[in-house]
BABATI-272119 format. One record per residue: residue number from 1; y, x, z of N, C-alpha, C in turn. Coordinates in nm, 2 decimals. Example, Ala and Ser with C-alpha at 12.3 -4.5 7.8 and 13.67 -1.06 7.14 Angstrom:
<rs>
  seq     n_v     n_u     n_w    ca_v    ca_u    ca_w     c_v     c_u     c_w
    1   -0.57    1.32    0.78   -0.45    1.23    0.78   -0.33    1.32    0.78
    2   -0.22    1.28    0.71   -0.11    1.37    0.71    0.00    1.29    0.79
</rs>
This chain:
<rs>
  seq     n_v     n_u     n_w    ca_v    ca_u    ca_w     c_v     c_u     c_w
    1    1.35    3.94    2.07    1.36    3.81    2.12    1.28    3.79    2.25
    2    1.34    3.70    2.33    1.30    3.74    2.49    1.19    3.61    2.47
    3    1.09    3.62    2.52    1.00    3.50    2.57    0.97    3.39    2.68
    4    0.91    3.34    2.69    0.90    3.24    2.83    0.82    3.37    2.92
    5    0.90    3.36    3.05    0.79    3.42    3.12    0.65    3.36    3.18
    6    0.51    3.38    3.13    0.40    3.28    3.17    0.44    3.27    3.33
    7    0.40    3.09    3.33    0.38    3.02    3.51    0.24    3.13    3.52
    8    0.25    3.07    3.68    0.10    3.11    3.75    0.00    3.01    3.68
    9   -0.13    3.04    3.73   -0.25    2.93    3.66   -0.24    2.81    3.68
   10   -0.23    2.70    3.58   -0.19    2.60    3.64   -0.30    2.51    3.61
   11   -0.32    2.42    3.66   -0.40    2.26    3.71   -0.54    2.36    3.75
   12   -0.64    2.23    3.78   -0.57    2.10    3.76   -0.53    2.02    3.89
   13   -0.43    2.03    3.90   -0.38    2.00    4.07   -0.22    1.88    4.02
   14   -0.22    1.87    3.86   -0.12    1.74    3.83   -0.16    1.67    3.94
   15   -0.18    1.56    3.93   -0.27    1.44    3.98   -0.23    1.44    4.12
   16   -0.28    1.54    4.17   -0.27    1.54    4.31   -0.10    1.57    4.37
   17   -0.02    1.67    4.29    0.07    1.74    4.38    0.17    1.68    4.27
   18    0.18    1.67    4.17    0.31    1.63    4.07    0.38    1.49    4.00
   19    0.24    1.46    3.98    0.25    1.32    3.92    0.21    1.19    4.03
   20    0.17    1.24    4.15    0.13    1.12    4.18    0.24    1.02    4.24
   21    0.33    1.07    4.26    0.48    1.00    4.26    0.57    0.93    4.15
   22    0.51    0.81    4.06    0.55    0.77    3.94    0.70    0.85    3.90
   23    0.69    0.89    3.78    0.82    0.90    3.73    0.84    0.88    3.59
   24    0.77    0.79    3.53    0.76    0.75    3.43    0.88    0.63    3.37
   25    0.89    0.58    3.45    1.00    0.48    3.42    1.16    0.52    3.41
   26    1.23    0.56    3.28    1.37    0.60    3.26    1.44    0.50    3.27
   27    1.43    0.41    3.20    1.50    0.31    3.21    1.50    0.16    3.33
   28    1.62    0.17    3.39    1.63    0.09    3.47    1.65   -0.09    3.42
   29    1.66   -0.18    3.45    1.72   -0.31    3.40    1.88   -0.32    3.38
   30    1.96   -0.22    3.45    2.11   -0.20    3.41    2.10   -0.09    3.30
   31    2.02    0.00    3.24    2.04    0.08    3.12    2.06    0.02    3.00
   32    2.14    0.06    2.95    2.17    0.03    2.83    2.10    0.08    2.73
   33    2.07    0.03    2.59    1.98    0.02    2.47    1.91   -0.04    2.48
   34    1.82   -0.01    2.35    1.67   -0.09    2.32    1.57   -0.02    2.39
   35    1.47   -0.13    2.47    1.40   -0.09    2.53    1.30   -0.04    2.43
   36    1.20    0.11    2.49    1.10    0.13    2.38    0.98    0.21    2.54
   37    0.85    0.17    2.47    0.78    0.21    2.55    0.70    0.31    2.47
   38    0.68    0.48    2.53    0.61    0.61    2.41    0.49    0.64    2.49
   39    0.40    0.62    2.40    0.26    0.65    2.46    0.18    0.72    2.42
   40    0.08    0.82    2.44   -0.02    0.87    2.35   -0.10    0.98    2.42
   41   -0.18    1.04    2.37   -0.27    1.15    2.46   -0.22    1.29    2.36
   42   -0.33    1.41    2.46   -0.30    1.50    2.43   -0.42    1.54    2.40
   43   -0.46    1.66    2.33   -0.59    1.70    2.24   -0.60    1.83    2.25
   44   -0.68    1.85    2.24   -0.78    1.98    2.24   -0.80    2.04    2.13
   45   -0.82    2.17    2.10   -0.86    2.22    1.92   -1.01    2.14    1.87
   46   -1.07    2.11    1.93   -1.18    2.07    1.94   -1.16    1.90    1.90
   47   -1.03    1.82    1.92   -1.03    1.72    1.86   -1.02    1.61    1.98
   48   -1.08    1.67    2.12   -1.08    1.59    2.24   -0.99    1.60    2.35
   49   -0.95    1.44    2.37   -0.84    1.39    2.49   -0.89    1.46    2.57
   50   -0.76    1.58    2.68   -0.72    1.64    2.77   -0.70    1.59    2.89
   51   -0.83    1.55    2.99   -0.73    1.50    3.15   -0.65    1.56    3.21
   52   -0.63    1.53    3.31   -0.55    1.61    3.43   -0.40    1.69    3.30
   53   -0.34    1.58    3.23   -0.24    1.70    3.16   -0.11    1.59    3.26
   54    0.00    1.71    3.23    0.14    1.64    3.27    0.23    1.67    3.15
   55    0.27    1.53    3.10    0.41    1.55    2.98    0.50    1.51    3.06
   56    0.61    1.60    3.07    0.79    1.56    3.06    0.86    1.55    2.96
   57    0.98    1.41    2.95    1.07    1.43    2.82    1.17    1.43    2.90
   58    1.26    1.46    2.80    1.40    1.48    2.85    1.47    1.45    2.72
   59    1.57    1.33    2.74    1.65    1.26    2.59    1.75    1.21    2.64
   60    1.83    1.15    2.54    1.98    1.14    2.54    1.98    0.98    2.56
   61    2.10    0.94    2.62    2.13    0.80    2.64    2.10    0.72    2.47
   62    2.14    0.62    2.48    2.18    0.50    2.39    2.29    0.56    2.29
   63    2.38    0.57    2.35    2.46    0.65    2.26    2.47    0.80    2.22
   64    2.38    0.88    2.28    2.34    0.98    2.23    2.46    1.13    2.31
   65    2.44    1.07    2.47    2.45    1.18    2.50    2.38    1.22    2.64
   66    2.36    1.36    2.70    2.28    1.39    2.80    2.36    1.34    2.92
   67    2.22    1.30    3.01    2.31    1.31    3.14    2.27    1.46    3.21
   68    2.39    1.57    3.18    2.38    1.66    3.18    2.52    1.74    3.22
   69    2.57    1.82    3.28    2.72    1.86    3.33    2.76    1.92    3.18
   70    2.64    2.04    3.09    2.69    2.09    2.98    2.70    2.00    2.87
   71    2.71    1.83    2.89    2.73    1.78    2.76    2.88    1.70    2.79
   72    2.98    1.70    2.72    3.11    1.71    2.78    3.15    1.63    2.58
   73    3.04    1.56    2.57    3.10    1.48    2.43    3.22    1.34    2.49
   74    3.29    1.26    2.38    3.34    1.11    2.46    3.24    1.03    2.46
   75    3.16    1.03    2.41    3.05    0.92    2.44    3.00    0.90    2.58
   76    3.01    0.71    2.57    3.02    0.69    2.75    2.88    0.75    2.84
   77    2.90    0.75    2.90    2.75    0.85    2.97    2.70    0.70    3.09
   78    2.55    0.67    3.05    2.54    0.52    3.13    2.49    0.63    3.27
   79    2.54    0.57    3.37    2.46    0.65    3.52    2.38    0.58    3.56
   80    2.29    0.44    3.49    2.19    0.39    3.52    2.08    0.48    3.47
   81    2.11    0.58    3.35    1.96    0.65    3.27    1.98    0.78    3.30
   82    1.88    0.81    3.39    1.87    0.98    3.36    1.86    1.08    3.27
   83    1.76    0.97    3.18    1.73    1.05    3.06    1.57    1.14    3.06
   84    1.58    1.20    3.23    1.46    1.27    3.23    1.33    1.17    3.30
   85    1.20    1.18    3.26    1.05    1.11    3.29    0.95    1.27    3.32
   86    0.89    1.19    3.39    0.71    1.31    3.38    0.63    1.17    3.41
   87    0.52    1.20    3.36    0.39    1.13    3.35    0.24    1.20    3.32
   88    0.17    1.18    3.42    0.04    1.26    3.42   -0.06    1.19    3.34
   89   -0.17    1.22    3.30   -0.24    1.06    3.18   -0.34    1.05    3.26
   90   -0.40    0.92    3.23   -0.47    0.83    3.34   -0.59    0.84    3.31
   91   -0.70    0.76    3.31   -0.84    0.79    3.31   -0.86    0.79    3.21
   92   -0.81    0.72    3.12   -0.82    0.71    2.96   -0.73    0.84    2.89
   93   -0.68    0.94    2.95   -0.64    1.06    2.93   -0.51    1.04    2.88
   94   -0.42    0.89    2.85   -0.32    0.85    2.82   -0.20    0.91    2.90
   95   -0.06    0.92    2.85    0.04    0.92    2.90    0.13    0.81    2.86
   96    0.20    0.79    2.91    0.32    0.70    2.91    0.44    0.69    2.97
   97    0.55    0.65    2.92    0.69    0.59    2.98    0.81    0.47    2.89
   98    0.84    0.45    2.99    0.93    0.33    2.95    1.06    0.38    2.95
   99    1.11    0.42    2.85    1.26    0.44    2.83    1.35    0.37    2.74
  100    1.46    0.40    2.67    1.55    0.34    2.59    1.54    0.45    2.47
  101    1.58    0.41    2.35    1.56    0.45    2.25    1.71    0.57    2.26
  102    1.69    0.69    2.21    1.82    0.74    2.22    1.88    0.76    2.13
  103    2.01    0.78    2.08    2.08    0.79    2.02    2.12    0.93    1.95
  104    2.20    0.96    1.80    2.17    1.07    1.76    2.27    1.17    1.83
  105    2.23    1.29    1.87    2.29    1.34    1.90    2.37    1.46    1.80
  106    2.49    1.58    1.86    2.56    1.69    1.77    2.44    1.81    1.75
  107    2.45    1.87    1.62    2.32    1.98    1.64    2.46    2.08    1.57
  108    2.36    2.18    1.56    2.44    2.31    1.52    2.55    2.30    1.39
  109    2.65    2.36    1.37    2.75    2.37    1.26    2.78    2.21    1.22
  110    2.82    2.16    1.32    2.87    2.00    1.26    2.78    1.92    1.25
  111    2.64    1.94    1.24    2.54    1.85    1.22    2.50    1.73    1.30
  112    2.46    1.66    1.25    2.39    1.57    1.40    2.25    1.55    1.37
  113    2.18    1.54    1.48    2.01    1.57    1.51    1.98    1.36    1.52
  114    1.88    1.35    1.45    1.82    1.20    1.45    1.82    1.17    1.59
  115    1.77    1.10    1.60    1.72    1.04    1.79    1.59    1.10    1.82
  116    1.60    1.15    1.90    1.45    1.24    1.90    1.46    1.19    2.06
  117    1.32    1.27    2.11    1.25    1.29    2.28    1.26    1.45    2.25
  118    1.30    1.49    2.32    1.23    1.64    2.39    1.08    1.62    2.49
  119    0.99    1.69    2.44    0.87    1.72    2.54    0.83    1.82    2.58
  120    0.76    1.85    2.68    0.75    1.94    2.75    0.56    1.91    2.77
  121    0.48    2.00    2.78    0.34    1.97    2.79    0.26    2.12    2.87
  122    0.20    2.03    2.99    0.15    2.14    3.10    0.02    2.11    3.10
  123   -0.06    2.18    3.06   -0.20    2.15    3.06   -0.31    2.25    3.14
  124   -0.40    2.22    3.23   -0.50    2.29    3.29   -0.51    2.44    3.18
  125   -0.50    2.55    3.21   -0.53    2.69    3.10   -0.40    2.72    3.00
  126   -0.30    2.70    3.03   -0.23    2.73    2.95   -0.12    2.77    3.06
  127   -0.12    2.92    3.07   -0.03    3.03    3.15    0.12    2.96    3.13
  128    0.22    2.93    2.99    0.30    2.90    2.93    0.30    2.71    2.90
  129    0.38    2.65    2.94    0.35    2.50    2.92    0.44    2.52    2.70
  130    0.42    2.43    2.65    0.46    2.40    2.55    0.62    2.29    2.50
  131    0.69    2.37    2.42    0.80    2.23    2.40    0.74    2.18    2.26
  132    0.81    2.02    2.27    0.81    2.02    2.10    0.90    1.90    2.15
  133    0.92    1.80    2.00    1.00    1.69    1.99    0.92    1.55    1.94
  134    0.99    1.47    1.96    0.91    1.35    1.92    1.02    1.23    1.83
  135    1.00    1.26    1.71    1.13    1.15    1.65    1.06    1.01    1.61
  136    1.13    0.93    1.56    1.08    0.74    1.57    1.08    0.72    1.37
  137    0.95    0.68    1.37    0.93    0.71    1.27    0.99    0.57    1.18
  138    1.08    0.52    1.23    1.16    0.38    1.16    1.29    0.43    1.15
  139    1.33    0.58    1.16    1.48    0.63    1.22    1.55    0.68    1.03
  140    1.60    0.66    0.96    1.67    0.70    0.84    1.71    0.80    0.86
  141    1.77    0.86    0.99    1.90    0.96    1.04    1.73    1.11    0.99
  142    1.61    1.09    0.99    1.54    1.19    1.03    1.56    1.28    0.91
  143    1.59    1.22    0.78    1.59    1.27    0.67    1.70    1.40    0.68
  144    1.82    1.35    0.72    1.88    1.47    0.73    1.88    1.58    0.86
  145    1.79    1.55    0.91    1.79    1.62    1.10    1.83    1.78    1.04
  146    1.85    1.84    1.07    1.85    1.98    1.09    1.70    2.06    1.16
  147    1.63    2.01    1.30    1.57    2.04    1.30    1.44    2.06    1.28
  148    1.42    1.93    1.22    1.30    1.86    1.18    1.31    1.93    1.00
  149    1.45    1.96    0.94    1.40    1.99    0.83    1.41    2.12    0.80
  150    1.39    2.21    0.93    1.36    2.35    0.95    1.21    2.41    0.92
  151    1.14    2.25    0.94    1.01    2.25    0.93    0.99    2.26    0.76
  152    0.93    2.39    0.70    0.94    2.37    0.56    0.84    2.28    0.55
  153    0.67    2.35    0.56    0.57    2.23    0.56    0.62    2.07    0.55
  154    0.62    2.00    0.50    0.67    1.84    0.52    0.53    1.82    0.57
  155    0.39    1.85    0.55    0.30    1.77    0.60    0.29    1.82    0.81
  156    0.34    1.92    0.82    0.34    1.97    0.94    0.47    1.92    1.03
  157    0.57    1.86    0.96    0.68    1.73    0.99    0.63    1.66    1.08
  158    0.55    1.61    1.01    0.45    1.43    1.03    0.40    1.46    1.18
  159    0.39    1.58    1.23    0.31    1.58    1.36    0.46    1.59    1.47
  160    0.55    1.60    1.43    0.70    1.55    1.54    0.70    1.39    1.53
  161    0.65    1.30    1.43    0.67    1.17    1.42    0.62    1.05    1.49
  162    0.65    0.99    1.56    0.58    0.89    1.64    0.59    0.73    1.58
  163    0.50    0.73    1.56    0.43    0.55    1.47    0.48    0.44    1.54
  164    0.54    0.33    1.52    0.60    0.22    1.60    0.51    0.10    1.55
  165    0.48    0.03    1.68    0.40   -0.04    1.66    0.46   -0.18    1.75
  166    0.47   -0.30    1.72    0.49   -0.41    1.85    0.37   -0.47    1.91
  167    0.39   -0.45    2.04    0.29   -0.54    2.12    0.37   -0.63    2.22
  168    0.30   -0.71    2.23    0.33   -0.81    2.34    0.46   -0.83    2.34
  169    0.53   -0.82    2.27    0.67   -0.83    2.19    0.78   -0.73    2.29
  170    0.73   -0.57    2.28    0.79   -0.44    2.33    0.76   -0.36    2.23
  171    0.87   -0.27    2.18    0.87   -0.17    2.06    0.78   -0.07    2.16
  172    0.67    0.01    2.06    0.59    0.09    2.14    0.57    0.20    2.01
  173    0.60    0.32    2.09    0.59    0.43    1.99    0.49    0.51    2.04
  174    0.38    0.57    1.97    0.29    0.59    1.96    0.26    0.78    1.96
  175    0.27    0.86    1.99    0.28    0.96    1.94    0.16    1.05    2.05
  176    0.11    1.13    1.96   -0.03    1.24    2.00    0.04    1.33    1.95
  177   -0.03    1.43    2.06    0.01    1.58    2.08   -0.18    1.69    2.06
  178   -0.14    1.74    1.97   -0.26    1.80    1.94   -0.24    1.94    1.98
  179   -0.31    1.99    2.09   -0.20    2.19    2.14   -0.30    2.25    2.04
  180   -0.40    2.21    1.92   -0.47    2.29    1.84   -0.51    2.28    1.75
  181   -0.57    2.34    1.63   -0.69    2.29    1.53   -0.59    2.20    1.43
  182   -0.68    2.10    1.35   -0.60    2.05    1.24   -0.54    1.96    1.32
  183   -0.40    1.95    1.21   -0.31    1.88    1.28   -0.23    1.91    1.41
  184   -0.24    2.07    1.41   -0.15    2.05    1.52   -0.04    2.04    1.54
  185   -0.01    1.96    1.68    0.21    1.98    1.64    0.24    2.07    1.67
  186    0.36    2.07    1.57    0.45    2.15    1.60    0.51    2.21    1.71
  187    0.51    2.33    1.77    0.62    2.36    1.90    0.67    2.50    1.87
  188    0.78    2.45    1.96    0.93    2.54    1.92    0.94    2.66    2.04
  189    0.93    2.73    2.00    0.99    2.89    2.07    1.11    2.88    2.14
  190    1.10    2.79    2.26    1.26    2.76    2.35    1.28    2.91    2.44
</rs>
């Protein structure tokens, strides 16, 4: 099985050369869906929020498909949402973005995959950046996911799941990324 080939050494130079050009905001005022806003930090084995990190997601429209040339489903494709975000986390070591809730998408042998986020996490000392997923922990569709129920552990599930909470009357999903120690999430061998 072939591997990722490790990046050069990376950070902490986010801040300065990658993020400091917002790209946090997916969804435009012509996108279509529910607006949701996903926030949370990233951790240390040690239990402690990570500065200088960069998360990317990458997710499917409203109706659950990529804006992508290899996704060729009928589902209408909005050209207002990219789909793709990066966000570097701020003094409070937080990350964030504003996107639309996505839709489920086709997974392998007929299946279809809940509404998930794809993430991506680049952190100061880590040769290899990490993927994982982030599903909405109000979603019914998760029960039958395919990939989430690859996960035998059910308590090691719980760390793909992002907590929904309302503020200021905006759906806000909550989700921590732990690259260690107890509780760590889950990431997938892409």
């Amino acid at each position: 099985m072939r591997k990722q080939t490790p990046s050069q050494t990376v950070g902490p130079f986010y801040a300065i050369a990658l993020t400091r050009k917002p790209m946090n905001i997916l969804a435009t005022e012509a996108a279509q869906g529910q607006r949701i806003r996903v926030e949370g930090r990233v951790f240390d084995g040690d239990g402690q929020p990570i500065p200088d990190v960069m998360v990317e997601i990458w997710q499917a429209n409203a109706y659950g498909r990529y804006n992508h040339p290899e996704d060729k489903q009928e589902k209408p494709l909005d050209q207002s949402f990219t789909g793709w975000g990066r966000s570097g986390t701020d003094k409070n070591c937080f990350y964030s973005f504003e996107t639309i809730k996505p839709g489920s998408v086709p997974g392998a042998n007929d299946s279809v995959q809940a509404p998930h986020v794809n993430v991506t996490i680049f952190a100061r000392g880590m040769l290899s950046h990490a993927y994982t997923r982030m599903y909405f922990a109000d979603e019914p569709a998760n029960e039958t996911d395919p990939v989430l129920n690859s996960i035998k552990n059910k308590a090691r599930r719980q760390t793909l799941i992002a907590d929904r909470a309302d503020k200021d009357g905006k759906t806000v999903y909550h989700f921590d990324i732990r690259l260690q120690g107890e509780n760590e999430t889950v990431f997938f061998d892409v």
